[in-house]
C-alpha positions as CSV (number, residue, x, y, z in Angstrom):
1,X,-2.2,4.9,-24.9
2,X,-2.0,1.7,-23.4
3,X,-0.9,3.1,-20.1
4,X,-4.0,5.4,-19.6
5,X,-6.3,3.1,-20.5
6,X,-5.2,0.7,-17.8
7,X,-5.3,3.2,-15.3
8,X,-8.6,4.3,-16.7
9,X,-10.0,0.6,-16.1
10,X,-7.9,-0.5,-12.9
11,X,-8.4,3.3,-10.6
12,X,-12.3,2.9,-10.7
13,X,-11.8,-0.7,-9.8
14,X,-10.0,0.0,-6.9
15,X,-12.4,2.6,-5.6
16,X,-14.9,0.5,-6.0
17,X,-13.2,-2.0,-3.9
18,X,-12.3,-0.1,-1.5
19,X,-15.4,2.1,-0.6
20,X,-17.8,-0.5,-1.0
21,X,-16.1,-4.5,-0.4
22,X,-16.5,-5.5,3.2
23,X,-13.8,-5.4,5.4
24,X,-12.9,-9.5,4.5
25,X,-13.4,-9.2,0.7
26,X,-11.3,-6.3,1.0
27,X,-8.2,-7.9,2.8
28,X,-8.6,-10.9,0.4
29,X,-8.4,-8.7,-2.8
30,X,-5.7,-6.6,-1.3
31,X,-3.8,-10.4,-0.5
32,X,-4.0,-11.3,-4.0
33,X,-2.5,-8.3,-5.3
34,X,0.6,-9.2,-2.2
35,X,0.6,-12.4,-3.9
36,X,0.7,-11.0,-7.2
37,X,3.8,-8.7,-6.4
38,X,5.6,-11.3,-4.6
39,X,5.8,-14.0,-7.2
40,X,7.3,-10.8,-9.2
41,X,10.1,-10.0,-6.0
42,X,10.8,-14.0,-6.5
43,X,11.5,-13.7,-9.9
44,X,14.0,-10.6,-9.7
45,X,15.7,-11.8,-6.7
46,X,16.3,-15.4,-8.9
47,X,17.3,-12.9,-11.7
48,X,19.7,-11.8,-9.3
49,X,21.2,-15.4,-8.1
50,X,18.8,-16.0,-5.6
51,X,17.3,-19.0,-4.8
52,X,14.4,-17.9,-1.9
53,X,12.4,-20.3,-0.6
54,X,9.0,-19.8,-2.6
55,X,6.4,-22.5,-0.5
56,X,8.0,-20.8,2.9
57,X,7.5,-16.7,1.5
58,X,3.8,-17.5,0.6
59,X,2.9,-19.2,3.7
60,X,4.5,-16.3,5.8
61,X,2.6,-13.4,3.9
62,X,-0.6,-15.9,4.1
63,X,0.0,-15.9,8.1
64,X,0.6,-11.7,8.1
65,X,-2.9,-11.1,6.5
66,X,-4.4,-13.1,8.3
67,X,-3.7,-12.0,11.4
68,X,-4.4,-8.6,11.1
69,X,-7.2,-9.9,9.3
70,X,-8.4,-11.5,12.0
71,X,-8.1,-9.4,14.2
72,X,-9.4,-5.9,12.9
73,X,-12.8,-8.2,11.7
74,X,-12.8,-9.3,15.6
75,X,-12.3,-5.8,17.3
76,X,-15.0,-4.2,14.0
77,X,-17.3,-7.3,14.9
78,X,-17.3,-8.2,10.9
79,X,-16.3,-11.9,11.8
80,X,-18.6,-14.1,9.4
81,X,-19.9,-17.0,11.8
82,X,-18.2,-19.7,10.3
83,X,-15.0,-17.6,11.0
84,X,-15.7,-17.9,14.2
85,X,-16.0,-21.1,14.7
86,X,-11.9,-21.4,14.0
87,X,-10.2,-20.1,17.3
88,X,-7.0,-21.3,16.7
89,X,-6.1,-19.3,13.6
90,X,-4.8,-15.9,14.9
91,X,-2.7,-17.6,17.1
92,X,-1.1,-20.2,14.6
93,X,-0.7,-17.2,12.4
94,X,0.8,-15.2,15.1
95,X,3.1,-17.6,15.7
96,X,4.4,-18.5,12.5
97,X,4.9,-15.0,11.8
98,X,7.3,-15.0,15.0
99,X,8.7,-18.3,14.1
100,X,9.2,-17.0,10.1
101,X,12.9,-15.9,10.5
102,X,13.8,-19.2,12.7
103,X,12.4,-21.5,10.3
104,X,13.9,-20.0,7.0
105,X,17.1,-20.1,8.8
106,X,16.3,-24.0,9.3
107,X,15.5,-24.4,5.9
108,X,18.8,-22.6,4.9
109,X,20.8,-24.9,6.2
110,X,20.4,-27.9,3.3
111,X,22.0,-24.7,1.1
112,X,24.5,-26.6,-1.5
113,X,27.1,-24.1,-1.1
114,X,26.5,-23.3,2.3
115,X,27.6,-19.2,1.6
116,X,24.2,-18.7,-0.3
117,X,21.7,-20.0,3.4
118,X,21.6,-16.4,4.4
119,X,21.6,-14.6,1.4
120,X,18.9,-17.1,0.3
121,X,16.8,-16.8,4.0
122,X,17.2,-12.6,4.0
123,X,15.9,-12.1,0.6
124,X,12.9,-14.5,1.1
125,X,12.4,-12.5,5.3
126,X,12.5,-9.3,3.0
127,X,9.2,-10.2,1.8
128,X,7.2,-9.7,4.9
129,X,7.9,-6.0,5.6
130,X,8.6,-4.8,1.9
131,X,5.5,-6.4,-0.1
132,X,3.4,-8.0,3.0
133,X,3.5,-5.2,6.1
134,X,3.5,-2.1,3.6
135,X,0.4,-3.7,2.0
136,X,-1.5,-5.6,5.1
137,X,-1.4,-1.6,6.7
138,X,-4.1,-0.8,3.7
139,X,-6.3,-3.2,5.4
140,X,-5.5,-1.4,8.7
141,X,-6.3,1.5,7.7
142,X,-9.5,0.9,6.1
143,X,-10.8,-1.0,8.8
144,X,-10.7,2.7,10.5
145,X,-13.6,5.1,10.7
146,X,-13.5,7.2,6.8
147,X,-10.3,4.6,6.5
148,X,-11.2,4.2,3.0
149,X,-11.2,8.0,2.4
150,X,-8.1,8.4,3.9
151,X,-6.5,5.6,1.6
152,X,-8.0,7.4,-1.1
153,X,-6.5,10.8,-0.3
154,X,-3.4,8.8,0.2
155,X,-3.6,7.0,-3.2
156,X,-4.4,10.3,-4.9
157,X,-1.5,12.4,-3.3
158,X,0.6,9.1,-4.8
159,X,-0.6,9.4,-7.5
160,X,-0.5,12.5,-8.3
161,X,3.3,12.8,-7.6
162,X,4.1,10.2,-10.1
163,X,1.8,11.6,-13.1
164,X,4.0,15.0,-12.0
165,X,6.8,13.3,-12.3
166,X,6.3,11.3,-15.8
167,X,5.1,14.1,-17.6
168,X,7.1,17.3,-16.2
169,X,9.9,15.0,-16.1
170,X,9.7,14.1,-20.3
171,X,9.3,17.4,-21.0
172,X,12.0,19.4,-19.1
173,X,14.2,16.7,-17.3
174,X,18.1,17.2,-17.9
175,X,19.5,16.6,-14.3
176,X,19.9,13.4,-13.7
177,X,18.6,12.0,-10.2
178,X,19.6,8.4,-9.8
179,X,21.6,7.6,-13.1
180,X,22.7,4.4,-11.6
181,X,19.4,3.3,-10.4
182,X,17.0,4.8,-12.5
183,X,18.2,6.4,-15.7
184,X,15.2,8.4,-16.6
185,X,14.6,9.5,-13.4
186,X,15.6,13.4,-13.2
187,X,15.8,16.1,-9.9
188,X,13.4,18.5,-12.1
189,X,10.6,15.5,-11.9
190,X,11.4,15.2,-8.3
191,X,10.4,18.5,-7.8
192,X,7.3,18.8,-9.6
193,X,6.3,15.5,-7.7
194,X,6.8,17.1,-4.5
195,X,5.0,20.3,-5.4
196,X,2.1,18.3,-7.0
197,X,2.1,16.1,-3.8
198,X,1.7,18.7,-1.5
199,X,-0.3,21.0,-3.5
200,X,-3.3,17.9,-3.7
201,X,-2.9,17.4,0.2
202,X,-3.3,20.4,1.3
203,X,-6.6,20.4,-1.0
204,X,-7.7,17.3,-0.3
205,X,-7.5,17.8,3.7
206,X,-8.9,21.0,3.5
207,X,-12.2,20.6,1.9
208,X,-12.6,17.0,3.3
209,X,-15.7,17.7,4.7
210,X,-17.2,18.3,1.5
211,X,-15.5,15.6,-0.5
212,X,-17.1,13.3,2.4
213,X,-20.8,15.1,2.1
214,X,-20.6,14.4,-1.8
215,X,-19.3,11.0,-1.3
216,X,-22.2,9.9,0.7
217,X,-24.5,11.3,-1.4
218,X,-23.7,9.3,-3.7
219,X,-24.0,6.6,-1.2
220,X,-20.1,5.8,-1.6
221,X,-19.4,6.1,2.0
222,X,-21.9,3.4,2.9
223,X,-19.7,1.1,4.3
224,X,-19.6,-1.3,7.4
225,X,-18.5,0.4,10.7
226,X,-14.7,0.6,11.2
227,X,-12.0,-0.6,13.9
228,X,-11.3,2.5,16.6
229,X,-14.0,5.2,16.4
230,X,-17.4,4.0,16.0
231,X,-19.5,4.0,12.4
232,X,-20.6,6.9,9.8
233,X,-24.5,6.2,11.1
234,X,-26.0,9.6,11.4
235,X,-23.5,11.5,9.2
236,X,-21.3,14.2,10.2
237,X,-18.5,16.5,9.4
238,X,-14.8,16.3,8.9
239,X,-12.7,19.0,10.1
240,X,-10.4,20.3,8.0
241,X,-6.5,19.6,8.9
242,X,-3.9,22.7,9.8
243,X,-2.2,23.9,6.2
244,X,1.4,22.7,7.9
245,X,-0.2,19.0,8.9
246,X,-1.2,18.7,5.2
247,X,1.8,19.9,3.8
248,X,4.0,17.2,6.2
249,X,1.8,14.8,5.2
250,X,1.9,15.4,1.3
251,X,5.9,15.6,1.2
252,X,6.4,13.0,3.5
253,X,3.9,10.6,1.3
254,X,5.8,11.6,-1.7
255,X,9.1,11.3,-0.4
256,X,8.4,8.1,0.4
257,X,7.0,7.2,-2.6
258,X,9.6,8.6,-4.7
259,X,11.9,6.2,-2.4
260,X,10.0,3.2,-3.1
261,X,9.9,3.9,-6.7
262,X,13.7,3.8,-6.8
263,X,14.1,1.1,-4.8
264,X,12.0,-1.0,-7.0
265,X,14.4,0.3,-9.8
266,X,17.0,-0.6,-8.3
267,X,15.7,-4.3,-7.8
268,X,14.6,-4.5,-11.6
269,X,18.4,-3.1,-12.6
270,X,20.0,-5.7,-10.3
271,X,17.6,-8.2,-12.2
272,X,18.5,-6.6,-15.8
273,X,15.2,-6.3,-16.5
274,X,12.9,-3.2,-17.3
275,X,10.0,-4.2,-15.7
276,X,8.9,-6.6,-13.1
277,X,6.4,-8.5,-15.0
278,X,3.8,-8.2,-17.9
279,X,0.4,-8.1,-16.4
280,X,-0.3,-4.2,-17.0
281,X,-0.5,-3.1,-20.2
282,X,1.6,0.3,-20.8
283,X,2.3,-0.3,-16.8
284,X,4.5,-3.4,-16.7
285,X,3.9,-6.0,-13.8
286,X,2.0,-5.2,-10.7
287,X,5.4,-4.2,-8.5
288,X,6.1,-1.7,-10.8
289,X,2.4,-0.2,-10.4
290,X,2.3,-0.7,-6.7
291,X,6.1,0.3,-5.7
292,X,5.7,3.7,-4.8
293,X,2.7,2.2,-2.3
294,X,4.5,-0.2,-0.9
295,X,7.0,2.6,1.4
296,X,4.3,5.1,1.6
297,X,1.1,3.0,2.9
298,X,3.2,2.6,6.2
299,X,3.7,5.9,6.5
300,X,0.6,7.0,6.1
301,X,-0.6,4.4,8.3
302,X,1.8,6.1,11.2
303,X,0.5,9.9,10.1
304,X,-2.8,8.1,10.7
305,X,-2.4,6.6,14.3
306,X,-0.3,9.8,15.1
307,X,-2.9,12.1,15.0
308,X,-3.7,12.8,11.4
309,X,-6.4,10.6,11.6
310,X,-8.4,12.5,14.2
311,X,-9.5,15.0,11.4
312,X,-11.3,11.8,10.3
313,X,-13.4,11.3,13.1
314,X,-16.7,13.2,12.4
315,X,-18.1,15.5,14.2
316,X,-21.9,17.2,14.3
317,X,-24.5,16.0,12.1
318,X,-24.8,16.5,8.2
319,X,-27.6,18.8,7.3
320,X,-30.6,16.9,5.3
């Protein structure tokens, strides 16, 4: 009970945010849930024997947003004046985010034994890619034009994997997937995960033109212009993605998600600990809600940039 009635309050939450928070507000809310999930990777790499370097991690994840940040409120001409006014902040960001490996290595050093410096510099580097680029490439894609539609669909194909997997999972699971990683995991949840996945893709692309129409009737699409391809003024229509596209895209998205969900596990079982924190009700902390995310929001983003996203672009002008 308590799990579906924290989804019931978070998912409109996070529509919300997404469709209708400008392009800023929206990187800032999707930092706090990085920072959120990475005081959880901390405290399971500690678990583990760990010590990473906490002040350093933040400060790095800190610099990634706000670069690409900056940079997609520069190029979508979203950058508040006062903003403005700072010139030097993409490139000191920029250039601690080169400088990030370097400096943990530094910091390594005053190690007391000196075995655990790398150990204690890779797990805190891990950070960036796993937690801060899989989630900065949310604001990346939502700075693009019907970026937050896209998210959505990818959110809901995610979603709708897991929920496949939970349920036909309890019911009929007997073969084992993972046993090591992820006990309860099992290959007949898998399946129904991937069918569900690609089943809701090839929906969801194909009658995207509607879903947009009723989403801006309802005056959910009315959002600031985006990155790449010009604004939504004046309406138009989406065209509808090949069957074989949509299929890719939904196995691929659940593939990865199903990855990410047992690599999470397999942090949480190194830790000896079932879930990553207590901030969810029925849902555990917010890596264990966001874990599937984290491997698939990159690829998405690539399915995006390689050509996926052109059945975003509109084209003609909506009836009235």
């Amino acid at each position: 009970m308590k799990r579906v009635l924290t989804a019931v309050i978070l998912i409109p939450i996070v529509v919300i945010a997404l469709f209708k928070a400008p392009l800023l507000l929206f990187a800032l809310l999707v930092l706090g849930v990085a920072v959120l999930a990475t005081h959880e990777y901390l405290e399971l790499a500690k678990a583990q024997g760990f010590r990473p370097f906490r002040a350093l991690s933040y400060l790095f994840l800190a610099s990634l947003f706000g670069f690409v940040a900056w940079g997609s409120l520069e190029v979508a001409r979203q950058m508040p004046s006062w903003l403005r006014d700072i010139p030097a902040v993409e490139g000191v960001t920029g250039l601690l985010l080169v400088a990030a490996p370097f400096l943990l290595m530094i910091a390594s050093m005053r190690r007391d034994p000196l075995s655990q410096s790398l150990p204690d510099a890779a797990v805190s580097f891990l950070l960036l890619p796993y937690v801060g680029l899989s989630l900065v490439c949310l604001v990346l894609m939502r700075a693009y034009q019907n970026g937050a539609l896209f998210v959505l669909f990818l959110m809901l194909v995610v979603w709708t994997g897991d929920t496949a997997a939970y349920y036909v999972g309890s019911a009929i699971g007997k073969h084992k997937l993972a046993p090591r990683v992820s006990p309860g995991k099992s290959w007949e949840g898998t399946i129904a995960s991937a069918v569900g996945a690609a089943v809701v893709s090839v929906i969801l692309l194909h009658f995207a033109s509607a879903i947009y129409v009723g989403l801006s009737r309802i005056h959910l699409l009315d959002i600031p212009g985006s990155v790449l391809y010009g604004s939504n003024a004046q309406g138009g229509l989406l065209q509808p993605a090949p069957v074989w596209l949509a299929l890719l895209f939904g196995l691929g998205v659940n593939v990865a998600a199903q990855l990410g969900d047992l690599a999470e596990s397999a942090l949480k079982r190194g830790a000896g600990v079932k879930d990553s924190g207590t901030l969810l009700p029925g849902h555990g902390g917010v890596l264990d809600r966001i874990d599937a995310l984290l491997f698939a929001a990159p690829l998405g983003w690539l399915f995006y940039v390689s050509g996926l996203g052109v059945y975003f672009r509109l084209h003609g002008i909506l009836g009235r």
